[in-house]
N, CA, C and O atoms as CSV, one atom per row, in Angstrom:
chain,resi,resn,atom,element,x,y,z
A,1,UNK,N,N,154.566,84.295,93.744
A,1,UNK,CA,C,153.534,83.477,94.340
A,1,UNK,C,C,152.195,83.848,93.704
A,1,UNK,O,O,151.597,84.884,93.991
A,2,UNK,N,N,151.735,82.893,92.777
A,2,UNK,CA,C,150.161,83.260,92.789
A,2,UNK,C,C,149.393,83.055,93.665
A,2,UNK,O,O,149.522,82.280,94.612
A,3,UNK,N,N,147.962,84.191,93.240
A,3,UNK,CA,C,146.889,83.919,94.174
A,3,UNK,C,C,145.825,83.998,93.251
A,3,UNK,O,O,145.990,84.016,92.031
A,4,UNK,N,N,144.701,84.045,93.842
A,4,UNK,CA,C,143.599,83.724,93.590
A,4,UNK,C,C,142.868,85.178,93.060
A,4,UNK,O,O,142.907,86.143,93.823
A,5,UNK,N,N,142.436,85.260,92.201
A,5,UNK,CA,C,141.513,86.222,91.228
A,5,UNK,C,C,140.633,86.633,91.976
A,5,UNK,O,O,140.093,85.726,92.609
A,6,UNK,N,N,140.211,87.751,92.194
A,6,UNK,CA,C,138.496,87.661,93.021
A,6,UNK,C,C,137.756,87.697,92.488
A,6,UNK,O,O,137.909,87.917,91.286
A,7,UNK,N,N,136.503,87.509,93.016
A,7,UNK,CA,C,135.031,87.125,92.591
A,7,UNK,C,C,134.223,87.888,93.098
A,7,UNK,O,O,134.375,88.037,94.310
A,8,UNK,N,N,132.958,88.745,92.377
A,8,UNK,CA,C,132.209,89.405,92.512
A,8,UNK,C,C,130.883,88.717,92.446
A,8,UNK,O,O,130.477,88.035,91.505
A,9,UNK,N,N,130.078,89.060,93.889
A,9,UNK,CA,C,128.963,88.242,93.410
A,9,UNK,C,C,127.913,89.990,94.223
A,9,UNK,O,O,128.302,90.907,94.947
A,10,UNK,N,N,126.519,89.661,93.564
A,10,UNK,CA,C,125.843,90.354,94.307
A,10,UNK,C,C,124.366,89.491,94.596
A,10,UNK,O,O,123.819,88.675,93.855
A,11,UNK,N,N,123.976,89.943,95.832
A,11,UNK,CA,C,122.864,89.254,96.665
A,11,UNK,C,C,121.524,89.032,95.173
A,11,UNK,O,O,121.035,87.943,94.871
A,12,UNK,N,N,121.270,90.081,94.628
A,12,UNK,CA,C,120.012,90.454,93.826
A,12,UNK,C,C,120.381,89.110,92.622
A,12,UNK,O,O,119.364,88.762,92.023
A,13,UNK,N,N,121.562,88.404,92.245
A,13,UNK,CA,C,121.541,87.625,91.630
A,13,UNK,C,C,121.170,86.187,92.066
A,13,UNK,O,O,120.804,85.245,91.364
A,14,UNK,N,N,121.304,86.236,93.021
A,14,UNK,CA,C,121.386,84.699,94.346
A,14,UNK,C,C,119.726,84.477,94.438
A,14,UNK,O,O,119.009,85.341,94.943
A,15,UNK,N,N,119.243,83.335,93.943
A,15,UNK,CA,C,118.466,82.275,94.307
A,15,UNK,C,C,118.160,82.687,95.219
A,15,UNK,O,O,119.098,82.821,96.005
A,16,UNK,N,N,116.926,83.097,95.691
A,16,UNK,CA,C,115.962,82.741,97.121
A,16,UNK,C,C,116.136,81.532,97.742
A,16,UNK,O,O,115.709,80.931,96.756
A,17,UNK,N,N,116.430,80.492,98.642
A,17,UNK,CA,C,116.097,79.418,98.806
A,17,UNK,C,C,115.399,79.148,100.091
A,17,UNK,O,O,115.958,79.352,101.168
A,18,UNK,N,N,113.676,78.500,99.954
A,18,UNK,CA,C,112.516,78.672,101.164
A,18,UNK,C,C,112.603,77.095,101.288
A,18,UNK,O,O,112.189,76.101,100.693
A,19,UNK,N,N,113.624,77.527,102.756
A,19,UNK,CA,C,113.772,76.600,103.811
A,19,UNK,C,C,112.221,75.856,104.239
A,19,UNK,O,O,111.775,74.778,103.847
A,20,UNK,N,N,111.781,76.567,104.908
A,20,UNK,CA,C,110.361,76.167,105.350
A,20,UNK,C,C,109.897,77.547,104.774
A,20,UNK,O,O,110.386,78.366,103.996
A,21,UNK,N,N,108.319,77.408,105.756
A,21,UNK,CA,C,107.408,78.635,105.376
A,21,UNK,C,C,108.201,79.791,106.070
A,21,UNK,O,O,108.498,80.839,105.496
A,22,UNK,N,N,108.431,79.568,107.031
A,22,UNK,CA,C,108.823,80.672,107.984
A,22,UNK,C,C,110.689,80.904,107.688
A,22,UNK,O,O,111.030,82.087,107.677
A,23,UNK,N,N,111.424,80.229,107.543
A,23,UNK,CA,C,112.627,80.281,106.893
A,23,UNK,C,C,113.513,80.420,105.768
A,23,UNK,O,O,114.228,79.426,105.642
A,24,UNK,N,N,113.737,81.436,104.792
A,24,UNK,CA,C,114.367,81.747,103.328
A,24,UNK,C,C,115.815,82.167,103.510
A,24,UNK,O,O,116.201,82.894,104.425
A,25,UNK,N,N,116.633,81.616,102.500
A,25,UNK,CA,C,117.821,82.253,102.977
A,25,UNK,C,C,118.620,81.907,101.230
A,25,UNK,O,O,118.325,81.100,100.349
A,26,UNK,N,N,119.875,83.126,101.358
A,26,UNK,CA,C,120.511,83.148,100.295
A,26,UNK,C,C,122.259,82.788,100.842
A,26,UNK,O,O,122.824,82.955,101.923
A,27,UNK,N,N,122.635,82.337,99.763
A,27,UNK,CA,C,124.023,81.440,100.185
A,27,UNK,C,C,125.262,81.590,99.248
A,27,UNK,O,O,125.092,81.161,98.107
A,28,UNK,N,N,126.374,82.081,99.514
A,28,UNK,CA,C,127.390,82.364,99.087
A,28,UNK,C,C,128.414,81.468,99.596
A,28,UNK,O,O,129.130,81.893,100.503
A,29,UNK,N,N,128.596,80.269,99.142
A,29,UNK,CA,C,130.361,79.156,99.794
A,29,UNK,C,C,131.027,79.734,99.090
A,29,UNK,O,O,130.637,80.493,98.202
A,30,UNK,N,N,132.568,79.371,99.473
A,30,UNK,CA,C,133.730,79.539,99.471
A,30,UNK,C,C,134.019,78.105,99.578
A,30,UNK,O,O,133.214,77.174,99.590
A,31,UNK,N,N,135.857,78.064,99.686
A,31,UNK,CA,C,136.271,77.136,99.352
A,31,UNK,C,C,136.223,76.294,101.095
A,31,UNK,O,O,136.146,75.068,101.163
A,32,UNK,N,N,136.275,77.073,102.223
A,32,UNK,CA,C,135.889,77.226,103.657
A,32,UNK,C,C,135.360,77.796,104.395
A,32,UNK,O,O,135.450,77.754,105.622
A,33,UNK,N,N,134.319,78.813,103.312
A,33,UNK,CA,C,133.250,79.179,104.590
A,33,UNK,C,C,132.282,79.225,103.964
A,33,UNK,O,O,132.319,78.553,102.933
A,34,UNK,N,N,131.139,79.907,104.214
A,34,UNK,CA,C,129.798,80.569,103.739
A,34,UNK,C,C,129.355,81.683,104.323
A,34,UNK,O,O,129.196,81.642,105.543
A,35,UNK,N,N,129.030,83.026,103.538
A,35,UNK,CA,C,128.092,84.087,104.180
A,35,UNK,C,C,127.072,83.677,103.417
A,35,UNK,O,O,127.088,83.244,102.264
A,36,UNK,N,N,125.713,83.939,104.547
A,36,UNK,CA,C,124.736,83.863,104.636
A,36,UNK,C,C,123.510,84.713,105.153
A,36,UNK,O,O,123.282,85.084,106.305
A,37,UNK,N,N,122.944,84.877,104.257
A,37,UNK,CA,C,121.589,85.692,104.510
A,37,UNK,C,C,120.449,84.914,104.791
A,37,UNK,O,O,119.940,84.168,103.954
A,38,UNK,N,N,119.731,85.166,106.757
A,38,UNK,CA,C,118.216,84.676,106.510
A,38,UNK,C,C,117.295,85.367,107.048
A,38,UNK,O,O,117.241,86.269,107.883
A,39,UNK,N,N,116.397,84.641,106.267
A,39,UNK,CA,C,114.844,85.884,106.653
A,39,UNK,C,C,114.507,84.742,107.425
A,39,UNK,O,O,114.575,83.583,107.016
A,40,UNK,N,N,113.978,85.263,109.053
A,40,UNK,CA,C,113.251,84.168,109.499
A,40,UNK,C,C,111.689,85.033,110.143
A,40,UNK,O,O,111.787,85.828,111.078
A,41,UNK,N,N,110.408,84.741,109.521
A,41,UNK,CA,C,109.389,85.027,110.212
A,41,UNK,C,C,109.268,84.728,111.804
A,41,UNK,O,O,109.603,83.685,112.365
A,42,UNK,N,N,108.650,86.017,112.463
A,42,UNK,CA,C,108.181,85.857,113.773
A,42,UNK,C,C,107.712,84.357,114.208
A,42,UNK,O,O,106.719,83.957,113.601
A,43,UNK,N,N,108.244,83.516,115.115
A,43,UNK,CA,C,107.762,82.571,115.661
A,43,UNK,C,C,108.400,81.354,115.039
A,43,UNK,O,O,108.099,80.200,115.342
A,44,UNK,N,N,109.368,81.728,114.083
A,44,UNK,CA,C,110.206,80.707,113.519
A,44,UNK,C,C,111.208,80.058,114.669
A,44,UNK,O,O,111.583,80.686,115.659
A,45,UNK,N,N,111.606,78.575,114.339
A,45,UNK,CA,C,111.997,78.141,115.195
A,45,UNK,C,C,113.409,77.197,114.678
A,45,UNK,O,O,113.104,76.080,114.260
A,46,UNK,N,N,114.745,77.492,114.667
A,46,UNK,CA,C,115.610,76.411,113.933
A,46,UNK,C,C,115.847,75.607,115.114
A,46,UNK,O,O,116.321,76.199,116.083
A,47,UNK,N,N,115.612,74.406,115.212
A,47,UNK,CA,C,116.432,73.488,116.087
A,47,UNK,C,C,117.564,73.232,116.500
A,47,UNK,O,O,118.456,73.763,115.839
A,48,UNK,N,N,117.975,72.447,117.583
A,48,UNK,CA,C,119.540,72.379,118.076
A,48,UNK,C,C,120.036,71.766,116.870
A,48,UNK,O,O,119.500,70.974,116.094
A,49,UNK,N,N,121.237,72.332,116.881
A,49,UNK,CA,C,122.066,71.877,115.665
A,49,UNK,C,C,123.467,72.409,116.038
A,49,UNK,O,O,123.839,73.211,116.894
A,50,UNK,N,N,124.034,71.778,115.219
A,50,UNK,CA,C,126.076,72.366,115.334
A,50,UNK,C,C,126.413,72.444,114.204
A,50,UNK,O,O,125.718,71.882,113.357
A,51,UNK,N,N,127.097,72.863,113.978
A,51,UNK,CA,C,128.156,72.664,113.048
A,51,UNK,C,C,129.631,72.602,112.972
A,51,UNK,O,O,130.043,73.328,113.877
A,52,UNK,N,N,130.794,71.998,112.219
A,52,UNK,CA,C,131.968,71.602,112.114
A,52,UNK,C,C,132.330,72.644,112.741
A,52,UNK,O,O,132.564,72.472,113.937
A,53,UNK,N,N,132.517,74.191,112.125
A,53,UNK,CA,C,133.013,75.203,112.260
A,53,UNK,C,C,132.292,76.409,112.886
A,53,UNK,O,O,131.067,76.416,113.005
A,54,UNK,N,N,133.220,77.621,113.358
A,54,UNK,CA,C,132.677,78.454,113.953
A,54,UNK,C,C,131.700,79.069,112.904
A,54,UNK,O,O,131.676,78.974,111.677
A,55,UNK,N,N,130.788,79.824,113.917
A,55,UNK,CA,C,130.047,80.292,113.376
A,55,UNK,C,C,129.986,82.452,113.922
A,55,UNK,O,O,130.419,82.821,115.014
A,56,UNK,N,N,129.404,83.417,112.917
A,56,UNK,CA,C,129.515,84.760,113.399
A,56,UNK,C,C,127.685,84.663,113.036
A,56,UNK,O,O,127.321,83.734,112.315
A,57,UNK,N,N,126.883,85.417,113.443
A,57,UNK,CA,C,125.675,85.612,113.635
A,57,UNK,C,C,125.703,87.124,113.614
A,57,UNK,O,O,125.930,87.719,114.667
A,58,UNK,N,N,125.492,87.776,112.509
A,58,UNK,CA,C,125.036,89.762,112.649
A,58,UNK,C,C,123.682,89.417,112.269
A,58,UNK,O,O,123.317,88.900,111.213
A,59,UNK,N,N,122.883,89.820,113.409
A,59,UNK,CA,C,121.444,90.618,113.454
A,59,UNK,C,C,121.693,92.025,112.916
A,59,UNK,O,O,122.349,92.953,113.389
A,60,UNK,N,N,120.682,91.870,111.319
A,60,UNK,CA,C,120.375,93.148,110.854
A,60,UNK,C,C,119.085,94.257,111.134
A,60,UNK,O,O,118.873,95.469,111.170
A,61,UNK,N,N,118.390,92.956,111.302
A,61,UNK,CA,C,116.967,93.161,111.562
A,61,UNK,C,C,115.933,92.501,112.759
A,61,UNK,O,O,115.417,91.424,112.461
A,62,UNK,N,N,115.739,92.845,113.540
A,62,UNK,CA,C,114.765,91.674,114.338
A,62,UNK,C,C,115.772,91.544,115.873
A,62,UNK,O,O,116.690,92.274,116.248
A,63,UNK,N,N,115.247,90.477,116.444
A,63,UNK,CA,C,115.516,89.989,117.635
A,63,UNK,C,C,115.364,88.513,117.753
A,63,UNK,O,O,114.235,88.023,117.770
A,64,UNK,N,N,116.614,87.650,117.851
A,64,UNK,CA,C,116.161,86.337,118.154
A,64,UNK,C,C,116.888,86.102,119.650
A,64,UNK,O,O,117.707,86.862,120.168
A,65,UNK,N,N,116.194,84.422,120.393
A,65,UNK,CA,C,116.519,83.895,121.307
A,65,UNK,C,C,117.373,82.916,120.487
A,65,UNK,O,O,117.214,82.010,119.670
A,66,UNK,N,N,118.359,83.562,121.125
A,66,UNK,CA,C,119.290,82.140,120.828
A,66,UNK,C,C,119.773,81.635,122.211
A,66,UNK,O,O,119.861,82.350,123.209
A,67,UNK,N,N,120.220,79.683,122.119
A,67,UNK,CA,C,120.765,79.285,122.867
A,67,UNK,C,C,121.387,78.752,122.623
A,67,UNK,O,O,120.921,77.855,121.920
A,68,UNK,N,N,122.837,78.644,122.827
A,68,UNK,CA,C,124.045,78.595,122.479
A,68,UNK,C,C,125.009,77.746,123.935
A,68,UNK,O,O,125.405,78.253,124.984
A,69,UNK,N,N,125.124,76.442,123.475
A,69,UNK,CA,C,125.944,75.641,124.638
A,69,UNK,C,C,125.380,75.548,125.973
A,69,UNK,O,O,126.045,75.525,127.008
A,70,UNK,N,N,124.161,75.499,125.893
A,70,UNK,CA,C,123.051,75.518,127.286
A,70,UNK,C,C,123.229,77.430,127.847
A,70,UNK,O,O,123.038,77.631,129.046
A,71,UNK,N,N,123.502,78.406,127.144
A,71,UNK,CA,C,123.672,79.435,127.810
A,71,UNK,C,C,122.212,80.147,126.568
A,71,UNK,O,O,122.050,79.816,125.394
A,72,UNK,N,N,121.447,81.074,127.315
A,72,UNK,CA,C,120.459,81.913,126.273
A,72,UNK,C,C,120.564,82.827,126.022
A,72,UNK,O,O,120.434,83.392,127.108
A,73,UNK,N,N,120.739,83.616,125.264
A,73,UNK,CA,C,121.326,85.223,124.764
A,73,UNK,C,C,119.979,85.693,123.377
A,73,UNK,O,O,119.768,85.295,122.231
A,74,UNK,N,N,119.391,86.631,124.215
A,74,UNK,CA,C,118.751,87.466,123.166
A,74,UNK,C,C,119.935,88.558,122.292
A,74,UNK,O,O,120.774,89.373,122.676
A,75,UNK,N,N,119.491,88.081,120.993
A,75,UNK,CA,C,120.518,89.087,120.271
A,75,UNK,C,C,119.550,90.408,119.365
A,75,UNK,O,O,118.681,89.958,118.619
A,76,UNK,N,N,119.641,91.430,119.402
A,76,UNK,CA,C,118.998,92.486,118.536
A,76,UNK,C,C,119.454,92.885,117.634
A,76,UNK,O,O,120.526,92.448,117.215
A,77,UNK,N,N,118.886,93.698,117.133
A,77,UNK,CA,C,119.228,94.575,115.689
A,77,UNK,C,C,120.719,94.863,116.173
A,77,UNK,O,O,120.813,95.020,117.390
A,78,UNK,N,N,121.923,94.961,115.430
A,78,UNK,CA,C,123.444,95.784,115.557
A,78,UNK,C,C,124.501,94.750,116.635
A,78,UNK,O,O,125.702,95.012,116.700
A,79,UNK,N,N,123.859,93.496,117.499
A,79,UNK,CA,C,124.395,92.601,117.690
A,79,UNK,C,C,124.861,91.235,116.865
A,79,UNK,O,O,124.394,90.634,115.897
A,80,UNK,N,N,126.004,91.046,117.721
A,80,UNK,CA,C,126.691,89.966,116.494
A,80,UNK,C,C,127.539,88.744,117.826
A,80,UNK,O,O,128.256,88.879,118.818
A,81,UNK,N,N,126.967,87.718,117.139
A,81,UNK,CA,C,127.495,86.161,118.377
A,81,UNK,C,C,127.857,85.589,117.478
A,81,UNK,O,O,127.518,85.477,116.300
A,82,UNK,N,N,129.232,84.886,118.644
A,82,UNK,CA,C,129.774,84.238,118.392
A,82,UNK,C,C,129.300,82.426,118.177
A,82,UNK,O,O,128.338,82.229,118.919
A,83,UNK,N,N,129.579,81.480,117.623
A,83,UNK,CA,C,128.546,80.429,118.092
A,83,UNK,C,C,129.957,79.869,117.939
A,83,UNK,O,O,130.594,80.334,116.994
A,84,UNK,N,N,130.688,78.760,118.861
A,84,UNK,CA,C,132.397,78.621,118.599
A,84,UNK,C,C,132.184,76.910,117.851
A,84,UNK,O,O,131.390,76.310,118.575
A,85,UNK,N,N,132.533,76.225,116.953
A,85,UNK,CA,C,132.953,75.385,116.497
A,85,UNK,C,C,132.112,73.772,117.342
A,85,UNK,O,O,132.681,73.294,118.323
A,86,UNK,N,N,130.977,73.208,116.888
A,86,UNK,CA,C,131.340,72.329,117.097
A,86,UNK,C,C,130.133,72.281,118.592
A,86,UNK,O,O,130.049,71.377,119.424
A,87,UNK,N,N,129.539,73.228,118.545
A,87,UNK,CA,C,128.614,73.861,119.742
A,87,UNK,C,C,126.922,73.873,119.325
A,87,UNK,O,O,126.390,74.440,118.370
A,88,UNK,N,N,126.107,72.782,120.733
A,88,UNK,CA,C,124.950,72.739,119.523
A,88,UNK,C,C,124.291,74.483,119.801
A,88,UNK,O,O,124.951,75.399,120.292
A,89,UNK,N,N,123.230,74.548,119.456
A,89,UNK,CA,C,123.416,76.064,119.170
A,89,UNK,C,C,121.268,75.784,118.118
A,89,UNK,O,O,121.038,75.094,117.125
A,90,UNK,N,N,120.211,76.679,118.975
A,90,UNK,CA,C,119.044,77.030,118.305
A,90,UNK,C,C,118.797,78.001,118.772
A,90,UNK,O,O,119.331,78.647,119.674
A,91,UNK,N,N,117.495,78.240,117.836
A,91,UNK,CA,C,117.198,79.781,117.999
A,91,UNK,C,C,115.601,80.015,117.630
A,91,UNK,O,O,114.870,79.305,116.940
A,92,UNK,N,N,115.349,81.082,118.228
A,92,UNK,CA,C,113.711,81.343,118.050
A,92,UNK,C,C,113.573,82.738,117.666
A,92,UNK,O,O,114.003,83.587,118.447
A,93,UNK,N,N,112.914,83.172,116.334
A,93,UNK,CA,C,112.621,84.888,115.999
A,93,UNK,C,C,111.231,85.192,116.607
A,93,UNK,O,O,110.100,84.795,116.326
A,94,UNK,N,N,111.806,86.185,117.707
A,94,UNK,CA,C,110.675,86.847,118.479
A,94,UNK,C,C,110.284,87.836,117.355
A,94,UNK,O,O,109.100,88.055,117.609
A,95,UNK,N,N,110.541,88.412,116.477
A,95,UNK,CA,C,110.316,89.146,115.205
A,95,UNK,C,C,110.721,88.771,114.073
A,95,UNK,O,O,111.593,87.919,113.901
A,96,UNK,N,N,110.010,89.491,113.030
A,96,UNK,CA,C,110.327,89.068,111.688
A,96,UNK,C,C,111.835,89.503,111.898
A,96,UNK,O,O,112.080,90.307,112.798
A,97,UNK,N,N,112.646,89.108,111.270
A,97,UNK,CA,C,114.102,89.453,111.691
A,97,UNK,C,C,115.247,88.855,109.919
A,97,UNK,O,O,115.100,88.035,109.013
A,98,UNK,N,N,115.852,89.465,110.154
A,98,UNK,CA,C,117.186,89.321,109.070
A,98,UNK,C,C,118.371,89.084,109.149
A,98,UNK,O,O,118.930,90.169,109.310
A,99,UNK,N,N,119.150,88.220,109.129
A,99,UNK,CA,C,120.473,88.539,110.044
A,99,UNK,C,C,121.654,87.877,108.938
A,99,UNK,O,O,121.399,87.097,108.020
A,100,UNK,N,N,123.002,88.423,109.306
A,100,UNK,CA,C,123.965,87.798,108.044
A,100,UNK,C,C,124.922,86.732,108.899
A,100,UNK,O,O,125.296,86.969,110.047
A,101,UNK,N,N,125.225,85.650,108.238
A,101,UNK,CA,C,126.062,84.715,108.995
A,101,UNK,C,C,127.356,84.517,108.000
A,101,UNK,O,O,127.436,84.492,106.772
A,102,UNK,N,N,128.126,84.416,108.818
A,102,UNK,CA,C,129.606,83.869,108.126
A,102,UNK,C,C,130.409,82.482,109.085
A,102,UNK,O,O,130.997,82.374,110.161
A,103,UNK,N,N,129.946,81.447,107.775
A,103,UNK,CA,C,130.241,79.897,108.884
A,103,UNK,C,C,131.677,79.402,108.468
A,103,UNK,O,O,131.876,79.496,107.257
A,104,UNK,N,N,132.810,78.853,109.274
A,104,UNK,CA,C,133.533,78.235,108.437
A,104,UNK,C,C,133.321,76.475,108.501
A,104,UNK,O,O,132.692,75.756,109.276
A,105,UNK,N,N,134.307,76.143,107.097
A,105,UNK,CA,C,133.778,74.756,107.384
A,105,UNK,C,C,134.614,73.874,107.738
A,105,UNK,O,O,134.236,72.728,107.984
């Protein structure tokens, strides 16, 4: 049975890409998911939104409000949410903050 070769990528090669002023983020797809890195400045704000697939949220850095399916969960530095498939889902950085996401699609 073949499989698939792996692929080495590292962050320091990846494109910056500035969402807004307050939003930058770097992006790694797959053939069904994406990890994702974003910087969001204090007072940044992403709107309700969903997506197809689940979503994992690790806070590296910072503290955001997230609200997730009408429920609100502050997440901090070393926390990690779930956001499940298909769920609208925004968020607000009470701090400059960093966090890594892994979405599928």
């Amino acid at each position: 049975m073949p499989s698939a070769l792996p692929t080495l990528f590292r962050w320091s090669d990846i494109e910056l890409d500035k969402v807004t002023e307050m939003v930058s983020r770097k992006e790694i797809r797959g053939e069904h998911e994406s990890l994702v890195q974003t910087y969001f400045k204090k007072g940044a704000i992403v709107p309700v939104h969903q997506h197809g697939g689940a979503q994992w949220v690790y806070v590296l850095q910072g503290v955001l409000l997230m609200t997730i399916g009408g429920e609100v969960i502050t997440a901090r530095e070393g926390d990690v949410v779930h956001v499940p498939a298909g769920t609208a889902h925004q968020l607000e950085a009470l701090d400059d903050s960093f966090v890594l996401d892994i979405r599928r699609a």
